[in-house]
C-alpha positions as CSV (number, residue, x, y, z in Angstrom):
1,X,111.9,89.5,69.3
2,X,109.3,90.1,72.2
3,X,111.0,91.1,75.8
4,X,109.7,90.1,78.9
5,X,109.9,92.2,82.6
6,X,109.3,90.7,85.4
7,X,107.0,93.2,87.7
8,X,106.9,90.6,91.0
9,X,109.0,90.2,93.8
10,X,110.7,87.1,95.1
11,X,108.9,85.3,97.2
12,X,111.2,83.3,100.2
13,X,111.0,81.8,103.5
14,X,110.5,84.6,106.3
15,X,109.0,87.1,103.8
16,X,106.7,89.7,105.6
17,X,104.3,91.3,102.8
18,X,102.2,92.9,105.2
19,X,102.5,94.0,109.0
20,X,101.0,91.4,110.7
21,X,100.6,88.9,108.3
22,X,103.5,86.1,108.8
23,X,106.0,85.2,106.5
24,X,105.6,82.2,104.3
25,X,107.7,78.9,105.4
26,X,109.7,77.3,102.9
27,X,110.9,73.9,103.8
28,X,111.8,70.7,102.8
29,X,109.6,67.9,102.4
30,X,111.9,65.4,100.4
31,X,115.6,66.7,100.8
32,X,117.8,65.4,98.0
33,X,119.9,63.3,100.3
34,X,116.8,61.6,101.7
35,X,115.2,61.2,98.5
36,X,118.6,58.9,97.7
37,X,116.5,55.7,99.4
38,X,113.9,55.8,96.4
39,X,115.7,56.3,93.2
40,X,119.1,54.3,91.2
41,X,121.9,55.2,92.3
42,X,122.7,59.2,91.1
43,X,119.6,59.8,90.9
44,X,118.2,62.4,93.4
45,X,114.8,65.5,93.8
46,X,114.0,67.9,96.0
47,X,110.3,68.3,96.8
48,X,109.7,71.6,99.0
49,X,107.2,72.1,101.7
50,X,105.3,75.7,101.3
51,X,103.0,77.2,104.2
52,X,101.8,80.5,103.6
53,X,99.2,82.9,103.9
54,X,97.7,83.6,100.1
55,X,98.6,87.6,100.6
56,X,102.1,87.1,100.2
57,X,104.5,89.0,97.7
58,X,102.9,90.0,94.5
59,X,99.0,88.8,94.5
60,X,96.3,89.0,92.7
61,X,92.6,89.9,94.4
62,X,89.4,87.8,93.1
63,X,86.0,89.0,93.7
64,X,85.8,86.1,96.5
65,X,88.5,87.9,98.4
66,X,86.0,91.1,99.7
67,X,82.4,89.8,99.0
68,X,81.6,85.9,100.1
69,X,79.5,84.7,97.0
70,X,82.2,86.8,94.8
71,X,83.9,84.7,91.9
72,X,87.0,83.1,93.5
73,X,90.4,82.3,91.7
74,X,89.2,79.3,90.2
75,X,86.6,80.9,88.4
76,X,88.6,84.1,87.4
77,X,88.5,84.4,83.2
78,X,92.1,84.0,82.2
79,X,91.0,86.9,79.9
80,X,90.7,89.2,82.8
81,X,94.7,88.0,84.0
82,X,95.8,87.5,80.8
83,X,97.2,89.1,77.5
84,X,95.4,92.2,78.2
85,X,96.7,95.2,76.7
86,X,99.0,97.3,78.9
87,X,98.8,101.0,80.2
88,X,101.2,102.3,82.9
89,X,100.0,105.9,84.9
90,X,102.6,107.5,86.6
91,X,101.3,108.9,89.7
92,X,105.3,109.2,91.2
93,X,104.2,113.2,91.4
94,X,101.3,113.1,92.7
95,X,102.1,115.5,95.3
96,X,99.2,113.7,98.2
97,X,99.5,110.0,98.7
98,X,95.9,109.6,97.1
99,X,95.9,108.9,93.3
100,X,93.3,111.0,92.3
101,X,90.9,110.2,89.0
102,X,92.0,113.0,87.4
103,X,95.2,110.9,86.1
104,X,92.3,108.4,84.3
105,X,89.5,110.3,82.8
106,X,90.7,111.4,79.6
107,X,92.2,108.1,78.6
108,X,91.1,104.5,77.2
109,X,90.9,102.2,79.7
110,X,88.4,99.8,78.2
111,X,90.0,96.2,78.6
112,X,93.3,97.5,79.6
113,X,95.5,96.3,82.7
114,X,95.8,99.8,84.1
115,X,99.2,99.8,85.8
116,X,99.3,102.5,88.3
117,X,103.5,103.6,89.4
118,X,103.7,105.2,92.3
119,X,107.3,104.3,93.1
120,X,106.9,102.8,96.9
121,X,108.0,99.5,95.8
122,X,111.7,101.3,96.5
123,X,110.8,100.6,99.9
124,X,110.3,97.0,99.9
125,X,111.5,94.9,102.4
126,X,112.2,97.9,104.7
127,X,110.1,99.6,107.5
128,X,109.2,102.3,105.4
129,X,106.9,100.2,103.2
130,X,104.0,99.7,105.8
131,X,103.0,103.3,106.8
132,X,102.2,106.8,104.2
133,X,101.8,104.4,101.4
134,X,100.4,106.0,98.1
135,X,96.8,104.5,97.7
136,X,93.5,105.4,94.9
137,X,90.6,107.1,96.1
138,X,86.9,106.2,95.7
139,X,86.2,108.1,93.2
140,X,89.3,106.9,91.0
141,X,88.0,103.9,91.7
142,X,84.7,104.6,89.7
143,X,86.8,106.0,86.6
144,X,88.4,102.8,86.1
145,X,85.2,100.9,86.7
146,X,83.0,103.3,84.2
147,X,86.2,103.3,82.3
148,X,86.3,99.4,81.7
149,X,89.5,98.4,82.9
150,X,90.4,94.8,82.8
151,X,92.8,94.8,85.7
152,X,93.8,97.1,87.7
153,X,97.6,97.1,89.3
154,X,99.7,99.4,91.7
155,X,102.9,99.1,93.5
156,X,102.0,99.9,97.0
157,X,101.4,97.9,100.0
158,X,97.6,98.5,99.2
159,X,95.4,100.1,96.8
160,X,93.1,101.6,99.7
161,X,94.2,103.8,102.6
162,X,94.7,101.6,105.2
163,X,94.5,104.1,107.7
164,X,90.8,102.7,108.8
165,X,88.8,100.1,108.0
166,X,86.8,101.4,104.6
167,X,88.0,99.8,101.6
168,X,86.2,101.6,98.8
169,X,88.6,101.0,96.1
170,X,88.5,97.3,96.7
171,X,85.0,97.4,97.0
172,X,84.2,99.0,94.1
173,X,86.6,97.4,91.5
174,X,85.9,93.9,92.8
175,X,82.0,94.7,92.7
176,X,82.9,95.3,89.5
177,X,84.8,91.7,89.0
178,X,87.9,93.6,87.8
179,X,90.9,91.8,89.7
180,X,93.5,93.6,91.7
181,X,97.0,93.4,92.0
182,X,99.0,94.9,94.9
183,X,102.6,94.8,95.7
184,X,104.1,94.9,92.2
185,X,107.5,96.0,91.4
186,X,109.8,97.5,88.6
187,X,106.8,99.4,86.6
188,X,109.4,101.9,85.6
189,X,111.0,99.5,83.6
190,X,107.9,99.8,81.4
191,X,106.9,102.2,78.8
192,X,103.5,103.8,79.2
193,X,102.0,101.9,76.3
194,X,103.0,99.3,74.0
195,X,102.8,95.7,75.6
196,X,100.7,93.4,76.8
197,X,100.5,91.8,80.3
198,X,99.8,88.8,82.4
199,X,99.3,88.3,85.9
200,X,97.8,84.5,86.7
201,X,97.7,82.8,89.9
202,X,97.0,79.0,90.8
203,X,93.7,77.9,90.2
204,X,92.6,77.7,93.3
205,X,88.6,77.3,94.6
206,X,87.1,78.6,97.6
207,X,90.5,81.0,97.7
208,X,90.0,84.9,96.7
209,X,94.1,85.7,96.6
210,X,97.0,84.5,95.7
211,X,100.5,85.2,93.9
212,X,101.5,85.6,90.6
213,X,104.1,86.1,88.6
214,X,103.4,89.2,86.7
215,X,105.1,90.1,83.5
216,X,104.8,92.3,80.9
217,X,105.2,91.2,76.8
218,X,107.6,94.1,74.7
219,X,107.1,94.0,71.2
């Protein structure tokens, strides 16, 4: 029998993904007691109320979300999110906080989800995840893209240094319309080869991010 492994985190009310971005509001918008007055007696639902910013918890980048006439959610191929072969790197020592290419160039990446472990998702939910985060450079950028990866995932705060403003690594993989996936969890729970994986989000237009709930398929 196949085996699934959750690689997202729990999203919930108050959640701060990223410094400065707020926390997601989770709500009611029909309580069960109030939702009593509409249905036979016994009968109750809950209907939550959601406001969030679409970088919250585990997410998925579009194209849309760095260049403005990019493909956006709605118009992401499922086979790029999908049942994609699997390939986990792990970059836990690397002894610099930049992943550098030379993890990548000797392997297949054509059509994979390349799922880069660096380990900092141990520091979720603390102070210690928003600063000295492990990140990919440029140039490992361009192996993945020459290389022909399908999707490309790490479990960091971001795939770029955030220390300034350039963003090479999402520029160059979403140039490339190969999605990204930041903030994901639990990759050591994978093996480095072996399963397939799937990270889709809503279908959403005119919205280049959202979250997903990403999972890899054991056979």
């Amino acid at each position: 029998m196949s085996k699934l492994i959750d690689v997202s985190h729990t999203v919930h009310d108050g959640l701060i993904t990223y410094p400065g971005f707020p926390g997601p509001l989770v709500c009611d918008f029909l309580s069960r007691e109030a939702s009593k007055a509409h249905y036979d007696h016994g009968t109750t639902f809950h209907i939550a109320k959601v406001e969030m910013i679409a970088n919250t918890g585990t997410y998925v980048d579009s194209p849309f979300h760095r260049f403005e006439h990019g493909v956006d959610l709605a118009d992401l191929p499922l086979a790029s999110l999908a049942d994609l072969e699997g390939l986990v790197i792990d970059a836990t020592a690397c002894a610099d906080r930049a992943v550098d290419p030379e993890l990548f160039e000797s392997l297949d990446l054509r059509g994979k989800a390349v799922l880069v472990r660096t380990g900092w998702d141990r520091h979720w939910a603390t102070p210690a995840y928003f600063s000295g985060h492990p990140h990919l450079t440029a140039a490992t950028a361009e192996v993945l893209r020459t290389g022909g990866a399908a999707l490309v995932v790490i479990d960091s705060l971001n795939i770029d240094n955030t220390d300034g403003g350039a963003r090479p690594v999402h520029t160059v993989l979403l140039g490339a319309s190969i999605p990204i996936v930041e903030h994901a969890c639990n990759l050591g729970s994978l093996p480095r080869a072996g399963f397939r994986f799937h990270a889709v989000p809503v279908k959403f237009r005119g919205v280049g991010t959202f979250p997903v709930r990403a999972y890899a398929v054991l056979e």
